[in-house]
N, C-alpha and C positions, 0 to 999 in steps of 0.2 A: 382347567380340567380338575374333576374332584379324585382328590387322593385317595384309591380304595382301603385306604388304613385308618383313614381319619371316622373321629366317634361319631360322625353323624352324615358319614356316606349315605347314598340313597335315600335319606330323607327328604323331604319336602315340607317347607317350613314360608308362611307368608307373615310378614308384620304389620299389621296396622297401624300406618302413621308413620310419616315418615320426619318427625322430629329428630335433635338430637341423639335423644333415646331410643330411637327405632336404627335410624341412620348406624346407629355405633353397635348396636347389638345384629344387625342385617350384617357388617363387616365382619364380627366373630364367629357367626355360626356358618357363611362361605367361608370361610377359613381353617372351621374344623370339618366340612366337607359338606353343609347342608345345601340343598338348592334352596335360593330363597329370593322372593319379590318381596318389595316394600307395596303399599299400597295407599297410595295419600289422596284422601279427601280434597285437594284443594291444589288451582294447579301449579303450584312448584310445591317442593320435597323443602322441607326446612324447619315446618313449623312456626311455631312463634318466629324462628328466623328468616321468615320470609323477608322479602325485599318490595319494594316500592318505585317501580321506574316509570316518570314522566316527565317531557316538554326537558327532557336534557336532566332532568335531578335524580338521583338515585339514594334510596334510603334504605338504612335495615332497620325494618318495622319494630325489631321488638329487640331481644339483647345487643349489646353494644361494646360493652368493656370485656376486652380479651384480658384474664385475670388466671393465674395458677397457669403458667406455660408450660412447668413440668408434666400435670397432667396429659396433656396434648403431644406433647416428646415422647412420652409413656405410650398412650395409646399408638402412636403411627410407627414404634420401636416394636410395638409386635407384633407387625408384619412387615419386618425388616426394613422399614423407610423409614422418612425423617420429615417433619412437618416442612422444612427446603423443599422438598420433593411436589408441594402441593401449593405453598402460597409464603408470601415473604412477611414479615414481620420489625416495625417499625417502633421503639420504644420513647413511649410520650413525656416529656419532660416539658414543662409541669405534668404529671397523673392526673389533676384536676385544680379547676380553682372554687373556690368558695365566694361565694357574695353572702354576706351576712346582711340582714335589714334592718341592720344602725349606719349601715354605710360603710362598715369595716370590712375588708378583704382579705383574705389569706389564699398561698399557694401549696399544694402540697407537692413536692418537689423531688428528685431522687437523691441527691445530694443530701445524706445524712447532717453535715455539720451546718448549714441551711436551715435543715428542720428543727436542729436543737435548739438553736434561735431561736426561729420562728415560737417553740412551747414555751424558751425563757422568757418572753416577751413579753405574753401572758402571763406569766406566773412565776414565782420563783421557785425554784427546785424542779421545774416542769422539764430540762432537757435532761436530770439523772431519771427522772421517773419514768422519759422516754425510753431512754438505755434499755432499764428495767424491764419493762412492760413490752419492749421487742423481742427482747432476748426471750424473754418466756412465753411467749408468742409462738416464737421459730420453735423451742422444745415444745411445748404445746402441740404445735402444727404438726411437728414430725414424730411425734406418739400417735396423734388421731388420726393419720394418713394412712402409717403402716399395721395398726391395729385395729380401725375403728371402721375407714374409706374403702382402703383398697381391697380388704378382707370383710365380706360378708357374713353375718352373723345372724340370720333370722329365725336363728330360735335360740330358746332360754340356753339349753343347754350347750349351746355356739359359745356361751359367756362364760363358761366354766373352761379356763382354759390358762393356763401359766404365763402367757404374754399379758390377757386381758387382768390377772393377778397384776403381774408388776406394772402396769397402766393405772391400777384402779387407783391409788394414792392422789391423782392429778386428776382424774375424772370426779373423785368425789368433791375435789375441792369445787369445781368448777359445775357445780349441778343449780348456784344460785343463777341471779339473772345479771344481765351486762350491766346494766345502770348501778347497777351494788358495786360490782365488779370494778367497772373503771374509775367509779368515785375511790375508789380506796387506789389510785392514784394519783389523779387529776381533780383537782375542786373546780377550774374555772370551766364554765358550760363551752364556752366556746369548744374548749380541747376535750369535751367529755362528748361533743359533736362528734368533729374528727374522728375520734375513735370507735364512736357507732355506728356511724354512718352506712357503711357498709354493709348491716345488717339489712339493710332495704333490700340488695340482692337476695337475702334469705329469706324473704318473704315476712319478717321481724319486725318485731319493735325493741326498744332497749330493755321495756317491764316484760315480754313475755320470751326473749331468748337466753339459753343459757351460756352461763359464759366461756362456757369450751368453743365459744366461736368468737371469743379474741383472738383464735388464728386468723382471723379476716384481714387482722392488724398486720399479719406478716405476710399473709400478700399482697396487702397496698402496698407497705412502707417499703419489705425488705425482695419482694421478688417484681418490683414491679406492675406497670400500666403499658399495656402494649395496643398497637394498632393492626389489625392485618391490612394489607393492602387489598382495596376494594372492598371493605369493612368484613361483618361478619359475616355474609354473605359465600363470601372469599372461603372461608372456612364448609362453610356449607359443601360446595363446588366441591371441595376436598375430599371429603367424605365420599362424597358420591362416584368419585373420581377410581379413589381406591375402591368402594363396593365393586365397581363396574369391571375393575383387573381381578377382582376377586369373583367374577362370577354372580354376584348380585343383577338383578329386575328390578326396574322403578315403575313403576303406571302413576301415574297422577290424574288426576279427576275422578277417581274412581273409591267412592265414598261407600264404605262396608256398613252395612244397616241391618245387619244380622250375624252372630256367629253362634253356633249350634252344634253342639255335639249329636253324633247320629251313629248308628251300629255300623255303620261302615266309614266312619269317619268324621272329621269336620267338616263343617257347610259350611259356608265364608261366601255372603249374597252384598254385591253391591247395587246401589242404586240404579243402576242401569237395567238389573236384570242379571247378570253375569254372575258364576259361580266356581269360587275353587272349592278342593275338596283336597288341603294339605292335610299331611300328618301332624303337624303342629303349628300353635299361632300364637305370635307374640304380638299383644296388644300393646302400643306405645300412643293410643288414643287416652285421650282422655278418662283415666281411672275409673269415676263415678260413673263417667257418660256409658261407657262399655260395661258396667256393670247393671244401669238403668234403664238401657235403651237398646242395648244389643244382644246380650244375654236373655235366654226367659229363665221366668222366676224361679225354679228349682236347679240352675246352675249357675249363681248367683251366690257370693259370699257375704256381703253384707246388706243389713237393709237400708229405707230411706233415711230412719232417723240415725242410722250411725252415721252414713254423707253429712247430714244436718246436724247432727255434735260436732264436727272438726272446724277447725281453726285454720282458714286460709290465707294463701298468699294474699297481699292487696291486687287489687285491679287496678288501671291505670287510664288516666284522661290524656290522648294525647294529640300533640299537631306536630304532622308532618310541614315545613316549610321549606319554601323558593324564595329566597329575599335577592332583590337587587343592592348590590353595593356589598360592604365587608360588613363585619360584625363584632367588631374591638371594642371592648377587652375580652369577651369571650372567650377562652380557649376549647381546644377537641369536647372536651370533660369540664363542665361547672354546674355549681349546685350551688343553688338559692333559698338559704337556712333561716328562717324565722330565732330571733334570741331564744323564745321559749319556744320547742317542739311538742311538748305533751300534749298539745290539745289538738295538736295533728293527729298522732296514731290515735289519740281517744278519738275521732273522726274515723278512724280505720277499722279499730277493733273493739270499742266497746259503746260507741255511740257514734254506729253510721250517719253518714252526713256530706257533704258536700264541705272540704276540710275553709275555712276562714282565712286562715292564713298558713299556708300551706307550705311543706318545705316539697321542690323538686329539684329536677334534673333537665339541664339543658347540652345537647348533645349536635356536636356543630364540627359534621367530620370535614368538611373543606376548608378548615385550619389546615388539616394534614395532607387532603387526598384532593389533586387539582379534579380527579375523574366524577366526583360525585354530583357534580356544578357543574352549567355553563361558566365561559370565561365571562367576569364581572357580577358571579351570580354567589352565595352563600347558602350552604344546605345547614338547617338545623333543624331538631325537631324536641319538642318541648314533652317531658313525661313529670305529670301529675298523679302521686299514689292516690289510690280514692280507696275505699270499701266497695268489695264485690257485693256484688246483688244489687247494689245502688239503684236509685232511680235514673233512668237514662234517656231524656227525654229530646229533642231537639233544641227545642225550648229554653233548657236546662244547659246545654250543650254550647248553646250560643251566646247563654248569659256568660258559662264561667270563659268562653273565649277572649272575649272583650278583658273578663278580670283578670287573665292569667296576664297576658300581653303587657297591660297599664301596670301591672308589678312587674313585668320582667324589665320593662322600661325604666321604673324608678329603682329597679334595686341592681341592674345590669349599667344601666347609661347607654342600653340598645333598643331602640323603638323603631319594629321593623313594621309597625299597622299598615304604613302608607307606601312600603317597600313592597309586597307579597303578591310573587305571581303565581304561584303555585301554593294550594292548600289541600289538605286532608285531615279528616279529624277522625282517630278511633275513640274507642269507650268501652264500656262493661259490654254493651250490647253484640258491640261487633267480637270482643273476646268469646261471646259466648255462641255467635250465630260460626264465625270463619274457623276457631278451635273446637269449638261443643264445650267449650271451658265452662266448668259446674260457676255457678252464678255470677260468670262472667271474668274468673281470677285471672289475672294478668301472666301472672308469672312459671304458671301449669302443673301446680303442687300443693301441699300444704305448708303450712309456714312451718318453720323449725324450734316451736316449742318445746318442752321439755316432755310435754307426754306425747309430742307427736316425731318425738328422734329414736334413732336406731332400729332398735325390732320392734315398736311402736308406730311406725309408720307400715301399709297395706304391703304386705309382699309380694317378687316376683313371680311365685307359685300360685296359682292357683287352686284353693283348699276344696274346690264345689265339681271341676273341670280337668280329669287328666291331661295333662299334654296342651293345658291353658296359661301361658306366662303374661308377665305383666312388665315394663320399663319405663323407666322416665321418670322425671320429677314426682311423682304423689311417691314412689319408692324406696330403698336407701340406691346411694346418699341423702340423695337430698332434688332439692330446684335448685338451678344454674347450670350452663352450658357445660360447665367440667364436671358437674355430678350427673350429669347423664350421662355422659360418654361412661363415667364409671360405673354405671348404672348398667347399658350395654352390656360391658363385660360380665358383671354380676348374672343379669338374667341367660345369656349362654351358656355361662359354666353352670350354672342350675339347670337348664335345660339339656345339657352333657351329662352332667351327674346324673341324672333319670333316666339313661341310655341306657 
């Protein structure tokens, strides 16, 4: 029942998309008293996070690494629960392994005095420079959380402000790019890996991120790699769990192919024919797509060629698999690093391509989780970053099948060709047909370069559209499943504050 004291009594509010970023922001605003449906194109609510159920195997299609827990404690804390309340969580030791293709291995481990080794190994002096470089990580991390994350700032004058003063000494340092960054620690490539690694979540590469997101470093090393039980799917379930105590509507199938501002309101037409007519609408659809395809032209904030200036996340080549038998050494989380990587992201970002020798990610939850498998079966699913807009051809699709496999074979010591009973393959095309994802990006945002961070990324207001918000990844924070949940909040309390 809604509180008639709360800022957004009596309103009626629908979201597009029921993504992370729709999902978390549908929680806040029934909470501050809106009525509000989510409404998702596609049929389950998740977004990227959807799942994959068939012939007994169960997959989540798109994010995987539950990473930044406190965000997630944070959010289910304001509304008095507790992420217990919703789904269990299992912490993975190893966090990941690495195969390198010299045939060298490494584990990244929780066991700090493990890891110092593990960098001495490599190099000498490399477990003080670990020390070093954690430590100012965590400070790092916990300046850009409480000033930068969880406090929205989208405009200039947001910046002008006596915490963003005592911050700025750290921010300026860190305005170069990672690869500058962690060399001025680490000389051996191996460990200058390791520590970028992680920017793949941010839609990155090491030449175009800046390096205020060596916090990535502190939460691999120092807060952990977690598993939810029944993956992140599990998580999803949550969300929606709580929207539903909160008075939240889901529809699913129900694809919005119009929003339009009108003297009596907004129009909001789905595909079917059907029409709401909210006082307010939070698009957590795809950015571009909603500004190119759903809007008409004079309530519309940017044009085509500003879409086609930005810098996107990669898109991703991927196979879902059903292998018979195990898959050792594999663990939950391994990645398969080419010695040299640059000619990977030049494949990504500056000379699209179909990458040669490519670094990914092989993701194999029935290490952890007996439910995702049949008994005697092995679920993993292979993700290959590519360049969005790529060529996506069948053709194309079936050559790099065959090549990814024959390398995961030589550089894993797992060849699952003759094992595989179950298969699916996504790509650019299907990112762009199932999400409406602008030229097919994988990860539903722009990437976190330096001109496309903070109040340089499209805000959750809408400058064309009264009462037109925006969430999700293209927004701040950022892309990844914790910056949208923060994202949520952000776009409610903006949409409260214009109450």
């Amino acid at each position: 029942m809604q509180r008639q004291d709360s800022p957004l009594a009596g309103r009626s509010v629908v979201v597009v998309g029921g993504g992370f970023g729709g999902l978390s922001t549908a929680c806040y605003l029934a909470d501050a008293g809106a009525d509000v449906e989510v409404l998702e194109k596609n049929e389950q609510v998740g977004g990227r996070a959807s799942r994959l159920e068939a012939d007994g195997f169960r997959f989540d299609m798109g994010p995987s690494w539950y990473l930044m827990p406190d965000v997630f404690e944070r959010f289910f804390s304001h509304f008095d629960r507790s992420v217990e309340d919703y789904y269990t969580l299992q912490r993975l030791d190893p966090h990941y392994r690495i195969f390198y293709k010299d045939g060298d291995r490494a584990d990244v481990v929780a066991d700090r005095e493990t890891m110092l080794d593990t960098f001495e190994s490599y190099e000498d002096g490399a477990s003080d420079a670990l020390q070093e470089y954690l430590a100012t990580s965590e400070t790092h991390y916990d300046v850009a959380m409480e000033h930068f994350v969880y406090e929205d700032r989208p405009r200039l004058r947001d910046w002008v402000d006596l915490d963003v003063m005592k911050a700025a000494p750290i921010g300026l340092k860190l305005v170069g790019t990672m690869d500058d960054y962690v060399s001025q620690y680490f000389e051996h490539p191996k460990l200058q890996q390791i520590m970028q690694y992680t920017l793949v979540f941010l839609g990155g590469a090491p030449g175009n991120t800046p390096a205020l997101y060596n916090i990535m470093s502190h939460v691999d090393f120092n807060m952990g790699v977690f598993y939810p039980d029944g993956g992140i799917g599990a998580v999803v379930d949550g969300l929606v769990e709580l929207g539903g105590e909160l008075g939240v509507t889901y529809t699913t199938g129900s694809e919005v192919v119009e929003i339009t501002k009108r003297k009596a309101g907004f129009h909001v037409e789905t595909a079917d024919g059907e029409v709401r007519r909210p006082d307010r609408v939070v698009a957590n659809a795809d950015y571009a797509h909603v500004e190119q395809h759903l809007l008409p032209d004079h309530e519309r904030q940017y044009d085509d060629d500003y879409w086609a200036g930005k810098t996107y996340s990669p898109s991703a080549y991927l196979l879902y698999l059903g292998v018979e038998g195990d898959i050792d050494p594999l663990e939950h989380h391994s990645l398969v690093l080419p010695t040299e990587w640059d000619g990977h992201f030049e494949r990504i970002f500056s000379d699209p391509g179909w990458p040669e020798e490519p670094a990914y990610y092989v993701c194999a939850p029935s290490v952890t989780d007996d439910s995702v498998a049949p008994e005697g079966h092995s679920n993993l699913f292979v993700l290959v970053p590519v360049a969005p807009g790529l060529e996506d051809t069948e053709a194309l699709r079936e050559e790099y099948r065959e090549f990814v496999l024959a390398d995961l074979a030589e550089n894993t010591g797992v060849d699952v060709r003759d094992r595989i009973v179950f298969e699916e393959q996504f790509c650019v095309a299907d990112f762009a047909d199932r999400y409406n994802a602008y030229r097919g990006n994988a990860l539903g945002g722009l990437a976190h370069t330096l001109r496309q961070t903070a109040l340089l990324r499209p805000g959750h207001r809408s400058s064309a559209v009264d009462g037109l918000y925006f969430t999700g990844g293209y927004t701040t924070p950022g892309i990844g499943v914790p910056m949208c949940l923060i994202s949520g909040e952000h776009t409610a309390n903006t949409l409260v504050e214009d109450e």
